[in-house]
MIPA-170570 format. One record per residue (C-alpha): residue in one letter; x, y, z. Coordinates in steps of 0.2 Angstrom, whole numbers, plus 5000, padded with zeros to 4 digits. Layout:
residues N
SITE residuo    X    Y    Z
SITE       a    X    Y    Z
...
//
This chain:
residues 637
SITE residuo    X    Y    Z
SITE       x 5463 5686 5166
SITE       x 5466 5682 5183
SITE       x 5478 5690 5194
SITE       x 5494 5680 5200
SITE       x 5491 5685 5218
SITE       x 5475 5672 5216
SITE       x 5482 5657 5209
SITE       x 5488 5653 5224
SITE       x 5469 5653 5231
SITE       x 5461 5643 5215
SITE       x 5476 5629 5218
SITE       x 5469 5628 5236
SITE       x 5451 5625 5231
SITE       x 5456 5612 5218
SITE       x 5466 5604 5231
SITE       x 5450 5603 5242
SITE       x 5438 5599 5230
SITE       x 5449 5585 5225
SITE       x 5450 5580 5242
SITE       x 5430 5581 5242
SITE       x 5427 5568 5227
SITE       x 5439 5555 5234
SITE       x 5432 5558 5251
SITE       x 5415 5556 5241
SITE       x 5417 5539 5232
SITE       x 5424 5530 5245
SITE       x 5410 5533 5258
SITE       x 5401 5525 5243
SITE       x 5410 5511 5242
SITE       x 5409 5509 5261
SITE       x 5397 5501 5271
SITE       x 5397 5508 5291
SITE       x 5412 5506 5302
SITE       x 5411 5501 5321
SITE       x 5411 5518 5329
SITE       x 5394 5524 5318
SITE       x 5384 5511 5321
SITE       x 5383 5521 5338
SITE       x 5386 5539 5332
SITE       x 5374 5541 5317
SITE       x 5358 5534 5329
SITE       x 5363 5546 5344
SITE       x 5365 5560 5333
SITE       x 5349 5559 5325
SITE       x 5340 5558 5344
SITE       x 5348 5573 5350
SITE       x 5340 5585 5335
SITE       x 5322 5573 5332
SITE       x 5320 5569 5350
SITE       x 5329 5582 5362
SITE       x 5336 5568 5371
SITE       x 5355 5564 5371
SITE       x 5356 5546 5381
SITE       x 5365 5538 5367
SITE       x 5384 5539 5366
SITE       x 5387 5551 5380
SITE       x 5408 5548 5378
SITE       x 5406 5558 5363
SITE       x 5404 5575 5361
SITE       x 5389 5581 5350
SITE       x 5399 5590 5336
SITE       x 5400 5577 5324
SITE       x 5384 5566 5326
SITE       x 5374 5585 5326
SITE       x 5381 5589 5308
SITE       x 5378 5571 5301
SITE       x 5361 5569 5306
SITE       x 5354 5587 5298
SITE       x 5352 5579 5282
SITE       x 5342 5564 5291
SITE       x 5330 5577 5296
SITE       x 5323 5579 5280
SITE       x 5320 5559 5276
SITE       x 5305 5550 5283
SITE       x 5317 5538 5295
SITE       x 5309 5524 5306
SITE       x 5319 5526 5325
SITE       x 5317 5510 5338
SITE       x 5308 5520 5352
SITE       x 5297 5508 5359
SITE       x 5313 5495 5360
SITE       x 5322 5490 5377
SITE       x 5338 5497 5369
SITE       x 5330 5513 5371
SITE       x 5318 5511 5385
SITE       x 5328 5503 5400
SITE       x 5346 5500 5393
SITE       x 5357 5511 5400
SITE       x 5366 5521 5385
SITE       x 5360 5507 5373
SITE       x 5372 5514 5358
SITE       x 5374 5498 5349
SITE       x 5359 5487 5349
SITE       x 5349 5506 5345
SITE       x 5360 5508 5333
SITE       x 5359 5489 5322
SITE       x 5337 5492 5326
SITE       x 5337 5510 5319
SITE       x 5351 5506 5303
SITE       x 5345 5488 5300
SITE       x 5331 5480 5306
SITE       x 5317 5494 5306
SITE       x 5313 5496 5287
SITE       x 5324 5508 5285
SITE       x 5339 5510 5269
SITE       x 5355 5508 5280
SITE       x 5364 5515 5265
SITE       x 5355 5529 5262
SITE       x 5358 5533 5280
SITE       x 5376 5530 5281
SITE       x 5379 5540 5265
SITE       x 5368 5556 5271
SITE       x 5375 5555 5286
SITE       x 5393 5557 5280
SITE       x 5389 5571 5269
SITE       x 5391 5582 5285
SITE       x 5410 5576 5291
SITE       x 5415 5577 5271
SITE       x 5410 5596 5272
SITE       x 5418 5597 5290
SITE       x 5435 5591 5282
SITE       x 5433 5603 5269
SITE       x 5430 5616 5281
SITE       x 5445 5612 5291
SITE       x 5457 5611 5275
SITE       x 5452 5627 5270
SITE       x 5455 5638 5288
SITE       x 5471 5627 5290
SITE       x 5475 5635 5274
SITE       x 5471 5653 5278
SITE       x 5478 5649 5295
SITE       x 5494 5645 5286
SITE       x 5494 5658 5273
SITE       x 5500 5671 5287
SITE       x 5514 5660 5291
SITE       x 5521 5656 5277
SITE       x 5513 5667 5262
SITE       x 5502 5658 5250
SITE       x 5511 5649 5238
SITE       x 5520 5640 5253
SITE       x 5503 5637 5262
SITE       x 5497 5626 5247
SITE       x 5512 5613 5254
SITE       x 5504 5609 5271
SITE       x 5487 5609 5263
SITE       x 5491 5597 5251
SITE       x 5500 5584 5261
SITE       x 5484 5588 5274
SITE       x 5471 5587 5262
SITE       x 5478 5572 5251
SITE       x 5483 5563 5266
SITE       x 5479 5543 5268
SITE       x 5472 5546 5287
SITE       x 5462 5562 5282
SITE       x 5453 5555 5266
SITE       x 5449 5540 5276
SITE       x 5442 5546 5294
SITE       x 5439 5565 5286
SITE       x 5421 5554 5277
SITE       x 5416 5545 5292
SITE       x 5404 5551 5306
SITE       x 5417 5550 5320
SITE       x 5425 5563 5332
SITE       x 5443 5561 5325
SITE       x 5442 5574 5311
SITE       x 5433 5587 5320
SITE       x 5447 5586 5334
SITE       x 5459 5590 5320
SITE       x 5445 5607 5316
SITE       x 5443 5612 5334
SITE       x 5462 5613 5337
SITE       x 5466 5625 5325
SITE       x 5452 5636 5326
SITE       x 5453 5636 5345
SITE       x 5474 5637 5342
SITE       x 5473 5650 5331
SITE       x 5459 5663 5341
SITE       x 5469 5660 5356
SITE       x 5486 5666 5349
SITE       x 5477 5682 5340
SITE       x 5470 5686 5356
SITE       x 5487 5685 5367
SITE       x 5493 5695 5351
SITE       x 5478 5707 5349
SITE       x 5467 5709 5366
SITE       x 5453 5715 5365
SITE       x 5431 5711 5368
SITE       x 5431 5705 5351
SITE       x 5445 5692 5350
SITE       x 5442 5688 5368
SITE       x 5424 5682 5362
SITE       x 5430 5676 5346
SITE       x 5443 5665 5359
SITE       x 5430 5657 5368
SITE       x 5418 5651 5356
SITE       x 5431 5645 5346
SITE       x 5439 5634 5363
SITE       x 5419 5630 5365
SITE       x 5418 5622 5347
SITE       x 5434 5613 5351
SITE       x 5426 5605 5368
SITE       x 5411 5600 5357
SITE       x 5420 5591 5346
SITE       x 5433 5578 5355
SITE       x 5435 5578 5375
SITE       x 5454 5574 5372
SITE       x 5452 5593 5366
SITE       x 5451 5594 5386
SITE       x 5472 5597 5388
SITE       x 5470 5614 5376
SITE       x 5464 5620 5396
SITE       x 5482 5618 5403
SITE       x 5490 5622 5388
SITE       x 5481 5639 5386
SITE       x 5486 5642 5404
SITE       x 5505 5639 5398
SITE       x 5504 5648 5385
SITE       x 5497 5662 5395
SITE       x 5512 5662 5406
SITE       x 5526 5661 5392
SITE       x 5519 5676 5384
SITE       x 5514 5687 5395
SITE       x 5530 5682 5405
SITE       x 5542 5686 5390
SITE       x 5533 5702 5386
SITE       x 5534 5704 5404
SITE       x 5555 5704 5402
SITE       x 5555 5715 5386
SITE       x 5544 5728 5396
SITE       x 5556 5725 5410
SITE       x 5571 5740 5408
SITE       x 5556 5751 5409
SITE       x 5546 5749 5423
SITE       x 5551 5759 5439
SITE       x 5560 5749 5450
SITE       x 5548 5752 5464
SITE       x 5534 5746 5453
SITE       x 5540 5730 5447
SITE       x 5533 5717 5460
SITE       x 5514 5727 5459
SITE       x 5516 5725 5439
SITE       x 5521 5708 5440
SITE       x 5506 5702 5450
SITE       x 5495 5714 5441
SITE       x 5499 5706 5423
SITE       x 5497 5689 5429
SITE       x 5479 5691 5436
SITE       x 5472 5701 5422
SITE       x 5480 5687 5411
SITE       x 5474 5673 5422
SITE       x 5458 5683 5422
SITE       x 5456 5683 5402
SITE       x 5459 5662 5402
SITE       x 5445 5660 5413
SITE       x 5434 5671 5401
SITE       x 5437 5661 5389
SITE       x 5434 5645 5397
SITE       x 5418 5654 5404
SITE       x 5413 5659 5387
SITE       x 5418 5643 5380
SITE       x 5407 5633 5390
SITE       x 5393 5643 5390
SITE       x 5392 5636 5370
SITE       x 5394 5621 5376
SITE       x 5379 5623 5389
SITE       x 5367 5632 5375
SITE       x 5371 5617 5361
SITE       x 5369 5602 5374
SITE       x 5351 5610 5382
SITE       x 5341 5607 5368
SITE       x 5348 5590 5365
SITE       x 5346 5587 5382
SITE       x 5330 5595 5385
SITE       x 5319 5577 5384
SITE       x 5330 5566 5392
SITE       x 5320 5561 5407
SITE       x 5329 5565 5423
SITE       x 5327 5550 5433
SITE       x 5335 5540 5419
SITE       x 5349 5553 5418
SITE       x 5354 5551 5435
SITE       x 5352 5532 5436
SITE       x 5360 5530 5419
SITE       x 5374 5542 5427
SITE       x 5377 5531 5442
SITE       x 5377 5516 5431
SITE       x 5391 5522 5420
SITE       x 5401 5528 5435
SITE       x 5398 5515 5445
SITE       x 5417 5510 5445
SITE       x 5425 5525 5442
SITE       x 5438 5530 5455
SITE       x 5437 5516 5466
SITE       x 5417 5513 5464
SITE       x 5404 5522 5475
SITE       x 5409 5535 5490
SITE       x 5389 5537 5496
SITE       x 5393 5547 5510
SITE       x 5403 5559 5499
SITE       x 5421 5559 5508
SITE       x 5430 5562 5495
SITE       x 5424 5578 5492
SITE       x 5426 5582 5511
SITE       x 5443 5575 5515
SITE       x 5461 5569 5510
SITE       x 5457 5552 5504
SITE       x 5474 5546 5501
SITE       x 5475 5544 5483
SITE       x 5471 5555 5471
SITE       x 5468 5540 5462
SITE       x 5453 5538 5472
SITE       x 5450 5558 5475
SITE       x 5444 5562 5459
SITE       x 5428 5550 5463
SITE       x 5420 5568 5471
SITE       x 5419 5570 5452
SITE       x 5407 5557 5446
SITE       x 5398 5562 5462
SITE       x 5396 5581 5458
SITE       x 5391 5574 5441
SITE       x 5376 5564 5447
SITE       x 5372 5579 5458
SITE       x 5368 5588 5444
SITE       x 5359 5576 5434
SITE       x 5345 5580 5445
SITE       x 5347 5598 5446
SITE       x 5335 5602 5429
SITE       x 5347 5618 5427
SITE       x 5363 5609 5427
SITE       x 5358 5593 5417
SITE       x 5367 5599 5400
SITE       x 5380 5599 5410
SITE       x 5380 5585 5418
SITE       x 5380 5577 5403
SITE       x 5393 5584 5395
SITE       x 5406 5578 5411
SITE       x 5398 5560 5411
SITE       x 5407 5561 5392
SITE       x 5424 5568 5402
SITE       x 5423 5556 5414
SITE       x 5417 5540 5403
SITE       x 5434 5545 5392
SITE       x 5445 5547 5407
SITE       x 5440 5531 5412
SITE       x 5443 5520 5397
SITE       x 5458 5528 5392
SITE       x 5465 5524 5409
SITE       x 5458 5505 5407
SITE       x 5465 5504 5392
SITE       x 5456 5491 5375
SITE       x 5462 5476 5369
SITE       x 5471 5479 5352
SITE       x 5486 5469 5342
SITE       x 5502 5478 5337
SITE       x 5518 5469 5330
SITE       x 5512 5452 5332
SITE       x 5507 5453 5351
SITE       x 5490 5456 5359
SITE       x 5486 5466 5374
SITE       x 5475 5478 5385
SITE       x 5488 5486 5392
SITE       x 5495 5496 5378
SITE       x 5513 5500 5371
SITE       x 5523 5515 5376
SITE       x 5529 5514 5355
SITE       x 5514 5512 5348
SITE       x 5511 5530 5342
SITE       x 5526 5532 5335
SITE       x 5528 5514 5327
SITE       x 5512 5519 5318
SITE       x 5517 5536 5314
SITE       x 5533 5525 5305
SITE       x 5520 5514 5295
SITE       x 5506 5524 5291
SITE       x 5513 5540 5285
SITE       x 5518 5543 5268
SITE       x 5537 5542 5264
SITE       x 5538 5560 5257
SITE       x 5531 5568 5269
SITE       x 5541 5557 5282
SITE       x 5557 5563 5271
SITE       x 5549 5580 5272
SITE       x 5549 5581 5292
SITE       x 5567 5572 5293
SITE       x 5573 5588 5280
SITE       x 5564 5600 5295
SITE       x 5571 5591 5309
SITE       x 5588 5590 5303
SITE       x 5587 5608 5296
SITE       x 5581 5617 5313
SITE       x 5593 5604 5322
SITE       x 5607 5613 5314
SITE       x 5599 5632 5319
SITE       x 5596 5625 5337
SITE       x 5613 5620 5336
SITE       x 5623 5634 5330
SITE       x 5612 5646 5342
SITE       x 5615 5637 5359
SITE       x 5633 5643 5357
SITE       x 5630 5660 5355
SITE       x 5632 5671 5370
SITE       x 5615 5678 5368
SITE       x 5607 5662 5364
SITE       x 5592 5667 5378
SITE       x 5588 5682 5372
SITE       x 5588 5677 5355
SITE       x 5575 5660 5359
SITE       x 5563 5671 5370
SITE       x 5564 5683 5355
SITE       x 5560 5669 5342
SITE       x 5545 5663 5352
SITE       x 5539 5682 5352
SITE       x 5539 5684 5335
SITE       x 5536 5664 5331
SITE       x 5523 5664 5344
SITE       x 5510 5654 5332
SITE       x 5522 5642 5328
SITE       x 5527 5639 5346
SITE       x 5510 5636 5350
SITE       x 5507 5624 5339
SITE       x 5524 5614 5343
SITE       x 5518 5616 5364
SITE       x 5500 5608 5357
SITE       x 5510 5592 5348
SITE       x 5520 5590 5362
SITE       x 5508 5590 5375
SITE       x 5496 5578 5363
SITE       x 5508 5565 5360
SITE       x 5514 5564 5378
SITE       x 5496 5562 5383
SITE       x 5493 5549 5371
SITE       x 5511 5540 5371
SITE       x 5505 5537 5392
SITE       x 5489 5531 5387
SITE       x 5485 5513 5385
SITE       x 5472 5514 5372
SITE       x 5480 5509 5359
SITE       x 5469 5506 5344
SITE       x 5472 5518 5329
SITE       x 5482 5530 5322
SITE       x 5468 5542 5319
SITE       x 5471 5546 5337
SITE       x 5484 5557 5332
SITE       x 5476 5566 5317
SITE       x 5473 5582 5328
SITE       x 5491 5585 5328
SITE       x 5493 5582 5308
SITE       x 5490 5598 5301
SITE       x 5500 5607 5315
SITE       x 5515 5596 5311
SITE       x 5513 5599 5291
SITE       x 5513 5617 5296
SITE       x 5530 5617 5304
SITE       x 5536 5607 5291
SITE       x 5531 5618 5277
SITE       x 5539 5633 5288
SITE       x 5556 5626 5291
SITE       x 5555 5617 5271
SITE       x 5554 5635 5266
SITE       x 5570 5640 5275
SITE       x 5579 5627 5269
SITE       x 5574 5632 5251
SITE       x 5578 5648 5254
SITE       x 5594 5645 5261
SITE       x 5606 5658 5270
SITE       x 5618 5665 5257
SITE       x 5633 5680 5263
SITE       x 5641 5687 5247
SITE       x 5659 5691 5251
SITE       x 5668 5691 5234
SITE       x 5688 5688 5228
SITE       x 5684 5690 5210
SITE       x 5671 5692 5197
SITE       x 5672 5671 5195
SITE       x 5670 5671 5213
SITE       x 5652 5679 5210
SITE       x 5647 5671 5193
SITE       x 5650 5653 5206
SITE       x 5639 5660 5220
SITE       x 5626 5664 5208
SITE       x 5628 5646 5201
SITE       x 5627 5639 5218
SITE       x 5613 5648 5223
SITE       x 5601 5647 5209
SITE       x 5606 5629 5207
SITE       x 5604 5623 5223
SITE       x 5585 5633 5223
SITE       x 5582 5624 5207
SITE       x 5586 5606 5212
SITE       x 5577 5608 5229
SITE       x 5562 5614 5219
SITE       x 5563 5596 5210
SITE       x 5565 5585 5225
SITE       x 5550 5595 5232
SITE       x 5541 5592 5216
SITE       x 5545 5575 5216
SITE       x 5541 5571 5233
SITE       x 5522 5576 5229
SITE       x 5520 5567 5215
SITE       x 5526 5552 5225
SITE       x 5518 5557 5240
SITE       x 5499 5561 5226
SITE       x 5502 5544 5218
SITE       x 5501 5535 5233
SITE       x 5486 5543 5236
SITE       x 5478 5538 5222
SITE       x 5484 5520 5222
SITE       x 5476 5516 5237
SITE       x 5460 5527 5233
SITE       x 5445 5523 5237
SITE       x 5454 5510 5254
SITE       x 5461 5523 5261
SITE       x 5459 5518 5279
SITE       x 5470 5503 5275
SITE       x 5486 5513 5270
SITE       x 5502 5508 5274
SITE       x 5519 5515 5265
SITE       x 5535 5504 5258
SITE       x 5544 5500 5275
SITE       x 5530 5487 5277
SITE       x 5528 5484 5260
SITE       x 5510 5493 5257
SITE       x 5493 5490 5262
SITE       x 5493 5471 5259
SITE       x 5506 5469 5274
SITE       x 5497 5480 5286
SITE       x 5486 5467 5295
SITE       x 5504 5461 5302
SITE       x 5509 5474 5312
SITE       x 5493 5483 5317
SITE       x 5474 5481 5314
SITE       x 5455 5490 5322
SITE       x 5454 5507 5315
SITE       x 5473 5507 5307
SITE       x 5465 5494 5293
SITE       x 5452 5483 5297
SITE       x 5434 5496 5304
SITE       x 5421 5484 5297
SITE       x 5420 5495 5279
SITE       x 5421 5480 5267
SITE       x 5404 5472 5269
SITE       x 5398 5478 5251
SITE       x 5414 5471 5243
SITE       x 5411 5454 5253
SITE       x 5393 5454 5247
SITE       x 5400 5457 5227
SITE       x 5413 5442 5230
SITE       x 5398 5430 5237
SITE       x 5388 5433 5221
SITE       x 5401 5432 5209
SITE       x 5406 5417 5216
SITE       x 5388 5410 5217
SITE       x 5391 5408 5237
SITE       x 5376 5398 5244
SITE       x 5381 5398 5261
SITE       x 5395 5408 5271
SITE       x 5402 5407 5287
SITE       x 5407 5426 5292
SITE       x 5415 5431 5308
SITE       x 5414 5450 5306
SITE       x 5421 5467 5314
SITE       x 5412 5483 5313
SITE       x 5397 5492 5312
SITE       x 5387 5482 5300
SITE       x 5375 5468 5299
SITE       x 5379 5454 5286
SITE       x 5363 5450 5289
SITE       x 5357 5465 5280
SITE       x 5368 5462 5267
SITE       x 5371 5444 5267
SITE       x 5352 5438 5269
SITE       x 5351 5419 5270
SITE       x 5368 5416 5265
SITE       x 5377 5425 5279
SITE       x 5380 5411 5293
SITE       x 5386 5419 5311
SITE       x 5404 5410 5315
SITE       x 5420 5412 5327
SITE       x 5435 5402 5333
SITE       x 5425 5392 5347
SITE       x 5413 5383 5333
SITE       x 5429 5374 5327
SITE       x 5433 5372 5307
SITE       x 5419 5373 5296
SITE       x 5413 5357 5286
SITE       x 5420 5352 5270
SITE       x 5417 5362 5253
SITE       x 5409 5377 5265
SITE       x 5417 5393 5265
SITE       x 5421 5406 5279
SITE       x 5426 5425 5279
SITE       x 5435 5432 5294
SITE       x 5439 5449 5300
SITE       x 5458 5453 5302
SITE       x 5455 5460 5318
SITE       x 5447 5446 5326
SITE       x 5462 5435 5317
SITE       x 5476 5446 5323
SITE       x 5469 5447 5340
SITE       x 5466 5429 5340
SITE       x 5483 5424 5337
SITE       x 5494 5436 5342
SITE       x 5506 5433 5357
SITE       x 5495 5439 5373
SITE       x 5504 5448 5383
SITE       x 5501 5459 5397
SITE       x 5490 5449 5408
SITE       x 5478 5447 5394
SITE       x 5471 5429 5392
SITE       x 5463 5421 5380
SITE       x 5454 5404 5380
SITE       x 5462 5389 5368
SITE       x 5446 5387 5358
SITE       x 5445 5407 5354
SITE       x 5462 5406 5345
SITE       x 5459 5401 5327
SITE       x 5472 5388 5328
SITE       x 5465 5377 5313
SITE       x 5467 5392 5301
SITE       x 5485 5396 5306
SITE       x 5491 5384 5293
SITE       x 5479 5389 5281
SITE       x 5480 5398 5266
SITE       x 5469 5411 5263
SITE       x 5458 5407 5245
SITE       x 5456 5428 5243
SITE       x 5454 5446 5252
SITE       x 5440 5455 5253
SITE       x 5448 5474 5252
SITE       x 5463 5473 5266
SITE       x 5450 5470 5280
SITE       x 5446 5453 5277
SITE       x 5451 5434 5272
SITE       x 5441 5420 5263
SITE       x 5444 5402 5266
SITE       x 5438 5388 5256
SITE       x 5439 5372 5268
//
């Protein structure tokens, strides 16, 4: 017989394994999406070949795990090709040569490559669950796992070979080492600390803002145990105990930073190791060329007040070439060339559509817009429940007379939670400034935090605050009534709201990267408010090439988005097309990417221009004859 205390467990690993076999068929029913055409090529020449030049933006984390199962298939890779040779970072056209044009089965590839990030987001769903087991017990931890593991955006990006997922994995290992070593510090969880911050830097470089964040989360706690520790301190030892605590403190967060980066060093060397260093500096200085204002040959920035910090941070990109000739520091090196290239696209923004306009520029309300559209309704109804709830605590507490002391004494004894409200502040500030606007798997690193503080403030709200102060015996049977009912009908709105919240799931299974809830009437409306990696990532190729052959297609005109070839797929019946070529002949047929549409006929904005004949303007009449999965349209002229 097994023991109540494990159900709990069980339910959790059903949870996951049903996560696994959605995640599963959909990657087979997927062909690549844009960002792995680049990511599953560079990971595999990191562990075959030593030599990292592809993909530099991206830390290795990912691309590493994907590419172990590659190791043990006879692959052909385009080394003698240009791409590889002389192009500087050459991700793409490397990337179509070694998936598609090099005898190769792209399938098999893309399949076997995604076997890695499948396990990663199983591996993240189950320390998320142990992580929230010793917040909230573990029949309340199976809440956030479920929304987490069964969640649209996870199902889709947790099977494909990109950084997103793995962001989501290094911030709550590196969250939850952090808080147990300001709890319990010691060698151990000081180690434990910094490998785990290290695994975090390895896997996204937005992971970067966990380095001021750590500091403030230094501060607060070591500042309120400073104040509880306060009445007992001699007077004349108050100032030396002040300063004392704050660089033993400040000392432990750059161990850990220390320690974390050494990882980071030992797991970049040997994928670095064969990356000539001639073309490491020159591809260095090509990718920085215009960072920061362009060249500062004589390194004055790095000697003087320029100005602009703006333009001071350019002694950055020049330390960073600096050591791409230094054989010791070329790991390194390589490592901030990612920082870097990500600090200076995010601040140059990417063209993206969004509610009918087109820009490069970006929308301060993106983010939340897509949060609005994108997130299931129950768990959307779930967070307003948690909101309102903890409004009403904030709200009676700021009235109390001891309201400080009480919310310094809550942060203490809440101190996980805390941490992870600080983290989803921090990120979504970050990202809300940013300009790169182009999906909302931008956000997943914040998604099981927020499910977590969810679940924690549902639980109170079930739980309810009860004071028995009784007139009567009727008086008593009525609280009893009150209290059990109540408990009872909040256990069936839960229950409902997960069965809603599982059959929309399901019903969108296995498209889950095109997910949309009922405010914008489903999937099928997605493409009109945003598109890229939010619907449309290039994954429908194998449903396009099932659609040509059922409809004995001789010929079609294909004006595609992602990481495929239709070429490969297509064979002689796949004709190249786009706006510019003008409408197709008579009885020929056409397939479009709804990216490319939306982005052709969106309202520019912004700056952004866009040249007559690349508007599409002899389709915006036009019906669409069908839909290839939510990605694309196909037009019979």
């Amino acid at each position: 017989m097994i023991r109540t205390s494990k159900i709990p467990f069980l339910i959790a690993i059903l949870i996951l394994f049903f996560s696994f076999v959605l995640m599963a068929h959909s990657s087979k029913t997927e062909t690549a999406i844009m960002d792995e055409l680049a990511h599953i090529p560079a990971g595999y020449s990191y562990l075959k070949f030593g030599d990292n030049r592809l993909n530099p933006e991206h830390p290795p984390l990912t691309k590493d795990i994907s590419a172990i199962p590659l190791l043990f298939t006879k692959l052909n890779f385009p080394l003698d090709s240009q791409s590889w040779q002389t192009d500087v970072n050459g991700q793409w056209e490397t990337g179509a040569k070694f998936l598609y044009e090099s005898g190769n089965d792209a399938d098999k590839i893309i399949n076997l490559s995604r076997i890695g990030p499948i396990l990663l987001t199983i591996l993240t769903g189950f320390i998320f669950y142990l992580f929230s087991r010793k917040r909230l017990g573990s029949w309340w931890a199976l809440l956030p796992l479920f929304l987490f593991s069964l969640s649209p955006l996870v199902l889709a990006h947790g099977h494909y070979v990109t950084t997103d997922m793995a962001a989501a994995f290094g911030v709550i290992i590196a969250l939850w080492s952090f808080v147990n070593y300001l709890k319990k510090p010691n060698k151990k969880t000081l180690i434990a600390a910094g490998l785990c911050f290290g695994l975090a830097q390895l896997c996204k470089f937005s992971l970067l803002i966990l380095i001021p964040l750590f500091i403030v989360l230094t501060l607060v706690f070591y500042t309120i145990k400073l104040w509880q520790n306060w009445p007992d301190i001699a007077f004349g030892r108050r100032k030396k105990e002040v300063w004392s605590r704050f660089f033993k403190a400040l000392a432990a967060v750059i161990g850990i930073f220390i320690i974390g980066y050494f990882l980071v060093y030992l797991v970049y060397l040997p994928q670095n190791i064969n990356y000539p260093k001639e073309k490491q500096k020159a591809d260095t200085e090509t990718l920085l060329a215009s960072f920061a204002g362009g060249p500062d040959p004589n390194w004055q920035t790095c000697q003087s007040w320029s100005g602009s910090l703006n333009r001071q941070i350019r002694c950055l990109a020049n330390i960073d070439i600096w050591m791409a000739q230094q054989p010791i520091f070329k790991p390194l090196a390589q490592y901030a060339l990612g920082a870097l290239m990500v600090t200076q696209r995010s601040s140059a923004g990417n063209t993206g559509y969004f509610l009918g306009q087109v820009s490069a520029a970006g929308w301060r309300n993106y983010f939340p817009t897509v949060f609005a559209i994108k997130e299931q309704i129950p768990s959307l109804i779930f967070l307003m429940i948690a909101l309102m709830f903890s409004f009403v605590e904030f709200t009676k507490a700021i009235f109390e007379k001891s309201r400080w002391p009480r919310f310094l004494g809550w942060i203490w004894q809440h101190f996980s939670e805390f941490s992870a409200l600080c983290f989803i502040i921090f990120y979504w500030i970050t990202s809300s400034r940013s300009p790169l606007n182009i999906g909302f798997r931008h956000l997943l690193p914040t998604l099981p935090l927020t499910y977590l503080l969810v679940a924690y403030e549902i639980k109170k709200w079930w739980r309810g605050e009860y004071q028995r102060f009784f007139l009567s015996y009727w008086e008593e049977i009525k609280y009893h009534f009150k209290k059990f009912g109540g408990i009872l009908l909040k256990t069936s709105a839960i229950g409902v709201l997960l069965l809603w919240y599982l059959v929309e799931t399901v019903s969108i299974a296995p498209n889950f990267i095109a997910y949309f809830n009922e405010l914008v009437g489903g999937a099928k409306n997605g493409y009109k408010y945003v598109v890229d990696s939010n619907l449309d990532w290039g994954q429908d190729m194998k449903k396009l090439t099932t659609f040509v052959e059922q409809n004995k297609i001789n010929k079609i005109k294909v004006d595609y988005f992602g990481g495929t070839s239709p070429k490969y797929y297509l064979g002689e019946k796949f004709e190249p097309w786009s706006s510019s070529k003008g409408q197709p002949e008579t009885n020929s047929w056409l397939a479009v990417s709804l990216t490319f549409l939306q982005n052709s006929q969106g309202q520019p904005v912004s700056g952004f221009e866009r040249k007559a004949e690349d508007g599409y303007s002899w389709l915006q009449d036009k019906k669409p004859f069908s839909r290839i999965g939510y990605s694309m349209f196909i037009y019979k002229f």
